[in-house]
C-alpha positions in Angstrom: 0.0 0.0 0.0 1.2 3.5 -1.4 2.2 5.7 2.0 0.4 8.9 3.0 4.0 10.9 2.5 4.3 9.7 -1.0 0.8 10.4 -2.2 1.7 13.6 -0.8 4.8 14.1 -3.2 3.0 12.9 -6.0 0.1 15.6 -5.3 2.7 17.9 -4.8 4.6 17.1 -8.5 1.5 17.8 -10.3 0.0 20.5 -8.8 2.9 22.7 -9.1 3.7 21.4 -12.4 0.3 23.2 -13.2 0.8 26.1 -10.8 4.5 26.9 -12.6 3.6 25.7 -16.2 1.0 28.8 -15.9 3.6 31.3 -15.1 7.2 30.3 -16.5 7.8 31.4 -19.1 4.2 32.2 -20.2 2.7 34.8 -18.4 5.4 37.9 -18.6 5.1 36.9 -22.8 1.4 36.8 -22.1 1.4 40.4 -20.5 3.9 41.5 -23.6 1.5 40.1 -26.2 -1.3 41.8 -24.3 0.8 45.0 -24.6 2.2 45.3 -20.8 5.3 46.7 -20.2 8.1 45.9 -17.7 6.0 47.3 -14.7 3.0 45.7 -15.9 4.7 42.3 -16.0 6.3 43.3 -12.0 3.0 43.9 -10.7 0.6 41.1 -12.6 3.4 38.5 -10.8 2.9 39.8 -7.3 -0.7 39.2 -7.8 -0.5 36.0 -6.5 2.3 36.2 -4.6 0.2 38.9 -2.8 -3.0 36.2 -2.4 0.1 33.8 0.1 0.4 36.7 2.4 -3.2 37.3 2.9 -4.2 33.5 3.0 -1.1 31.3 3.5 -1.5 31.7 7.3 -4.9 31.6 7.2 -5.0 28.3 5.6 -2.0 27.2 8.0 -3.9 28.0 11.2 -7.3 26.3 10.0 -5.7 23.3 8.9 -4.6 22.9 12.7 -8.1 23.0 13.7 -10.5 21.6 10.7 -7.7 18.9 9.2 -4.9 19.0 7.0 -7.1 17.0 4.5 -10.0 19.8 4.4 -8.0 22.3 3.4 -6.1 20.2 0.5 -9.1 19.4 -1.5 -9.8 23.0 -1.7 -6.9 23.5 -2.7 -7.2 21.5 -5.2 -10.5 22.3 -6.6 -8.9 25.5 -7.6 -5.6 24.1 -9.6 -8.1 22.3 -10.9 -10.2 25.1 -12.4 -8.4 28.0 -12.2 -6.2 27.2 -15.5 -9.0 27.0 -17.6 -10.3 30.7 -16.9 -7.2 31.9 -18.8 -8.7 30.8 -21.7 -11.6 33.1 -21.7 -9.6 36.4 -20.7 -8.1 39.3 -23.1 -7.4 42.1 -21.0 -4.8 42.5 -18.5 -7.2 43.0 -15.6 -8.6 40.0 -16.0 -5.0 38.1 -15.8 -4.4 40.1 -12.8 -8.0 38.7 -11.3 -7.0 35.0 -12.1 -3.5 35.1 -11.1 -5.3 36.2 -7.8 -7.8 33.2 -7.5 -4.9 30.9 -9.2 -2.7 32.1 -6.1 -5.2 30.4 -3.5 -4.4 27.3 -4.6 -0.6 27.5 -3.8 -1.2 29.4 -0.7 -3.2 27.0 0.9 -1.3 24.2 -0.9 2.3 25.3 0.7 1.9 25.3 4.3 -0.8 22.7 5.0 1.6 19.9 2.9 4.7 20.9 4.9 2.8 20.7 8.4 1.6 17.5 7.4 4.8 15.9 6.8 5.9 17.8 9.7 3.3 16.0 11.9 4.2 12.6 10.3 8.2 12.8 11.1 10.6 14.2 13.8 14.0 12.7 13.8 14.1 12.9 9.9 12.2 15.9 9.5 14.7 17.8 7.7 15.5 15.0 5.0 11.5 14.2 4.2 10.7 17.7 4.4 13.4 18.0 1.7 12.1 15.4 0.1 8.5 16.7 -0.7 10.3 20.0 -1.3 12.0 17.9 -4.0 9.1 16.0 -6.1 7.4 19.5 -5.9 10.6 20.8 -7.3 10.2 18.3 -10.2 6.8 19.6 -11.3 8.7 23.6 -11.0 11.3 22.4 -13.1 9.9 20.3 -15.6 6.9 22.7 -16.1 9.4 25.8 -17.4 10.9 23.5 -20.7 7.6 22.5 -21.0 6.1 25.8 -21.4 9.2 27.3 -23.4 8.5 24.2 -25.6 4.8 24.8 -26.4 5.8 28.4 -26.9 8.5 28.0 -29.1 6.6 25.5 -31.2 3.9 27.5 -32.1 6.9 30.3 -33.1 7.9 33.3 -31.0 4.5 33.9 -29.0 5.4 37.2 -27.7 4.8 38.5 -31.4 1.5 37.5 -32.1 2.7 34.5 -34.6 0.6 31.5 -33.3 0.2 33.1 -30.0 -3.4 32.2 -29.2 -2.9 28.9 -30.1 0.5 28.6 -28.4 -1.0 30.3 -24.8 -4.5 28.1 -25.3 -2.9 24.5 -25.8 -0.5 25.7 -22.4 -3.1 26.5 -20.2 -5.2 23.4 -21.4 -2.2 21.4 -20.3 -2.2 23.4 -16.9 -5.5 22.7 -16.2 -5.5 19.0 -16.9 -2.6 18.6 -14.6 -4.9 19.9 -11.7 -7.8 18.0 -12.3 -4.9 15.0 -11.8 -3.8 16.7 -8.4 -7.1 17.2 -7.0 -7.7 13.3 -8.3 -5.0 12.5 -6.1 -5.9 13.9 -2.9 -9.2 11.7 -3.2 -6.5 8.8 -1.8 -5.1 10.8 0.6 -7.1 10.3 4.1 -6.8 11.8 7.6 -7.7 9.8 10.5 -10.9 10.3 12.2 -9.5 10.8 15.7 -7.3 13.3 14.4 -9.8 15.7 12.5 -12.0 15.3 15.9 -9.1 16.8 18.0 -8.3 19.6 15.4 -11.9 20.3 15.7 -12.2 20.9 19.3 -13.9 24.6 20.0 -11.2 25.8 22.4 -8.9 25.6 19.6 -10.8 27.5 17.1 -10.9 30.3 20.0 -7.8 30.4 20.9 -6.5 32.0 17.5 -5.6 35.4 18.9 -3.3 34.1 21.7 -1.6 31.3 19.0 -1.1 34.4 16.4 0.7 36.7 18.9 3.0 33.7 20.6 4.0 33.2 17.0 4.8 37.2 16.1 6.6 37.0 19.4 9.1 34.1 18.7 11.8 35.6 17.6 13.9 33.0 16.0 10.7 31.7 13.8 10.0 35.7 12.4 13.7 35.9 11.8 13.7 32.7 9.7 10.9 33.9 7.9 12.2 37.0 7.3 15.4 35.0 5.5 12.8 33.1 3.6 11.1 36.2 2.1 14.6 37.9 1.4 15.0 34.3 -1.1 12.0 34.6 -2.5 12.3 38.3 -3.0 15.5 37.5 -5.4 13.3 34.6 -6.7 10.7 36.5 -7.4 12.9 39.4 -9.7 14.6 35.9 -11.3 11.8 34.3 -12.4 10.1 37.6 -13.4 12.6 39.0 -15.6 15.1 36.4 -16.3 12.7 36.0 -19.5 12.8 39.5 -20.5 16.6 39.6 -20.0 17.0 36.5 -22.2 14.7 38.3 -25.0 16.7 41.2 -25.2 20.0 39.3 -25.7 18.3 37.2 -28.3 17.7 34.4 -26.2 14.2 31.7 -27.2 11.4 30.8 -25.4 13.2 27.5 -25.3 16.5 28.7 -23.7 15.0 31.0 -21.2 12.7 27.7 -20.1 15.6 25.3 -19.8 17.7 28.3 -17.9 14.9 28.2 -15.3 14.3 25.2 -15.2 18.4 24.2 -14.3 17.6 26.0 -11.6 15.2 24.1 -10.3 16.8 20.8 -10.9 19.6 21.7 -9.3 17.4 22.6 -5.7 15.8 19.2 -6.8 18.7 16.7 -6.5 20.5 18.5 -3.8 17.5 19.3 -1.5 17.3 15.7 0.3 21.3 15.4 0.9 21.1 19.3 2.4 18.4 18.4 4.7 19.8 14.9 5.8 23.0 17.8 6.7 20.8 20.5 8.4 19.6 16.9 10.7 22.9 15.9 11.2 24.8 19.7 11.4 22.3 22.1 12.6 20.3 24.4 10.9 21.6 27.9 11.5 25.0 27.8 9.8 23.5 26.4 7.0 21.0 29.1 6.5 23.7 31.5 7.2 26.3 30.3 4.3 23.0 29.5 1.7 22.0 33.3 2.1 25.5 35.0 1.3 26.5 32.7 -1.6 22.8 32.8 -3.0 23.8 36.7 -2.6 26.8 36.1 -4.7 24.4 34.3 -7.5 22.7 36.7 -8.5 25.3 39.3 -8.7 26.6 36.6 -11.3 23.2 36.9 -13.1 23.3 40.5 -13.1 26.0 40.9 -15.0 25.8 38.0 -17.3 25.9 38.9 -21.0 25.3 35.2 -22.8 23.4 32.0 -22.7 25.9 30.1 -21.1 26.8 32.8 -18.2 22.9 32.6 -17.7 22.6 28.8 -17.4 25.7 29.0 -15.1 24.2 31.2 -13.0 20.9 30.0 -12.5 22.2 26.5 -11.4 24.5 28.2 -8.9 21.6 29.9 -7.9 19.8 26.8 -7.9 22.1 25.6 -5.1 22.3 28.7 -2.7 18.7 28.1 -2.8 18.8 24.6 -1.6 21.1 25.4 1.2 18.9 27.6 2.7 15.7 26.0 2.0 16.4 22.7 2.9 17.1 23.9 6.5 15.2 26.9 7.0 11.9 25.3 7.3 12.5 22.2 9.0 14.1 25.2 11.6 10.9 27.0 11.9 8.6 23.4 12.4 11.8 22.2 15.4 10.8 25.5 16.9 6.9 25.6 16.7 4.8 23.6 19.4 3.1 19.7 18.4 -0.2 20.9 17.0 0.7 24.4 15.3 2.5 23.3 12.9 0.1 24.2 10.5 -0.4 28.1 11.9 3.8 28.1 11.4 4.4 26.7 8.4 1.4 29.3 7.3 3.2 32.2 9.0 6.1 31.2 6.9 4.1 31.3 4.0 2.9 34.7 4.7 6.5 36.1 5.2 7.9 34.6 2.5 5.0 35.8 -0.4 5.9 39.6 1.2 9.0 38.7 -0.4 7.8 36.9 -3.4 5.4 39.9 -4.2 7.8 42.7 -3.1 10.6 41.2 -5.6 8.9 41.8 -8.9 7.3 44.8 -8.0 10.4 46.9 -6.9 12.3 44.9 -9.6 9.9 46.1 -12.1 10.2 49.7 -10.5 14.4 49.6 -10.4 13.9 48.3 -14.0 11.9 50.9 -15.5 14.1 53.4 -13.6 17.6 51.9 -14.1 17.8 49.1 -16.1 17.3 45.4 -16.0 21.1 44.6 -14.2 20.0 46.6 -11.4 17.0 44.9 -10.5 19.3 41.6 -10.2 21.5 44.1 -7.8 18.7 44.7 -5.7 17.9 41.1 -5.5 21.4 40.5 -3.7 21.4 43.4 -1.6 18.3 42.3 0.1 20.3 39.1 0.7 22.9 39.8 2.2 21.4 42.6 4.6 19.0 39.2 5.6 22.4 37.2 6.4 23.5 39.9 8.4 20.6 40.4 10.7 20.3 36.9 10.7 23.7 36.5 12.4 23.1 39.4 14.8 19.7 38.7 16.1 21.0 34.9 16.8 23.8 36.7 18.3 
């Protein structure tokens, strides 16, 4: 009989296979062939990173109370439907409104997963954690060539040659790749003593006092704050990395495969780096991720060619891991049994600040100052994270 934990990392492949395949590389070319420009692009990606702060903690808290499994099919319903709304829209509010109701499903998604595996594991937590981090990874990375493929078929889609019909069959694909997800979590069950205890009353009503003790734990906010700095330089990567690659005469294809080494990378080292953080500790590990995932994407910013692009997103790819594979198996050793839904949703939170703050100021330094300072801002944020990191441990 398949296990509860791999279920769970199948679920995890698929839905964010559809989640990224909607985003990398398609939607800044689907902004461009809708006529947005680079601030138009910044904004429109925040949109859902904006729907994790207002809901990822949310989601994380009432999983802790209602069930893990609850809050996964809804989840699901909406990777399962949002993908298809794209194919009805033509203005660029109307993206805007979907990448919204798309970004529920992540939100919700993100944090309820990780608690459960962190309720399912202890001594190993870092390795499994990475582990699930990893065959989601495989549905981020796979879903970038993927997309760059369709694209590229159908010719150079930001131009209007076959664009349509390149942008339809993708989101088709995306939406098909849900319905499989949500499938999925029809197997995965939650015991019936379980969801009774999560739905006691005196939980539900304690929310206020769970909310402050976890603002008020200092080494969980200063985790998270490292999280968002990671996803803020994600967030300028992933957004403009395909614009950078146009305007050096880079394909659809290429800028889909540079992303998606990236992800591989996080995806074969994850496990080994969280078997370390088990073994090692967590702290230094976050520590030397942060400054050499600084260093990254001072590479990027300067890189002039395919190859110094490929290069640095793999490099990148691995600061990543470093701190990722520790950070949040640091914030679930810290958070009390039972809440380890509210913290992995607080980390949520944090980190889509800094997933929705990266493309909008890197689409504001952009506009202002050119592409390579965008990356530059990226790595500033980094290292000022490492920093405080250090001194507030200190």
């Amino acid at each position: 009989m398949i296990s509860a934990f791999k279920i769970l990392c199948w679920i995890g492949l698929l839905a964010i296979f559809s989640s990224t395949i909607s985003k990398n590389p398609a939607l800044p070319l689907l902004v461009v062939h809708l006529n947005g420009d680079h601030m138009v692009i910044g904004m429109i990606a925040s949109v859902s990173a904006l729907t994790g702060i207002l809901f990822s903690l949310p989601a994380g808290f009432f999983s802790d109370k209602i069930g893990r499994h609850r809050m996964l099919l809804i989840s699901g319903f909406i990777f399962a439907t949002a993908p298809f709304l794209y194919l009805f829209a033509d203005e660029l509010w109307q993206i805007a409104l979907i990448r919204f109701y798309h970004g529920l499903a992540t939100a919700i998604f993100g944090p309820v997963a990780m608690a459960l595996v962190a309720d399912l594991y202890h001594e190993s937590r870092g390795e499994k954690m990475a582990w699930f981090s990893t065959a989601t990874l495989l549905g981020r990375f796979s879903a970038p060539a993927t997309g760059g493929a369709i694209l590229a078929f159908y010719g150079r889609a930001e131009t209007g040659a076959g664009a349509s019909d390149a942008f339809n069959l993708l989101y088709i694909i995306c939406g098909i790749t849900g319905l499989l997800a949500l499938g999925g979590l029809f197997f995965l069950s939650e015991s019936r003593k379980n969801r009774q205890s999560q739905l006691s009353p005196q939980r539900i009503n304690n929310w206020r006092a769970e909310l402050r003790g976890l603002l008020s734990h200092r080494a969980i906010m200063i985790t998270c704050v490292v999280e968002a700095s990671i996803l803020f330089s994600f967030g300028i990567f992933e957004t403009f990395l395909p614009i950078r690659g146009l305007s050096l005469g880079l394909s659809p294809w290429d800028i889909g495969l540079c992303i998606s080494s990236q992800i591989i990378t996080i995806a074969l080292s994850k496990p080994l780096l969280g078997r370390v953080s088990d073994q090692y500790g967590r702290s230094p590990q976050i520590v030397i991720g942060t400054i050499f995932t600084s260093v990254c994407m001072l590479v990027l910013a300067f890189s002039n060619s395919f190859y110094f692009i490929l290069g640095g997103s793999i490099l990148l790819g691995l600061g990543i891991s470093i701190v990722t594979s520790a950070s949040a198996a640091h914030i679930a050793d810290l958070s009390k049994q039972g809440s380890h839904g509210s913290s992995m949703g607080m980390l949520g939170s944090v980190m889509d600040i800094g997933h929705t703050a990266g493309p909008l100021a890197g689409g504001i330094i952009a506009v202002a100052f050119g592409l390579t300072a965008s990356f530059i801002s990226g790595s500033i944020i980094l290292i000022a994270s490492a920093f405080y990191f250090i001194w507030q441990k200190n």
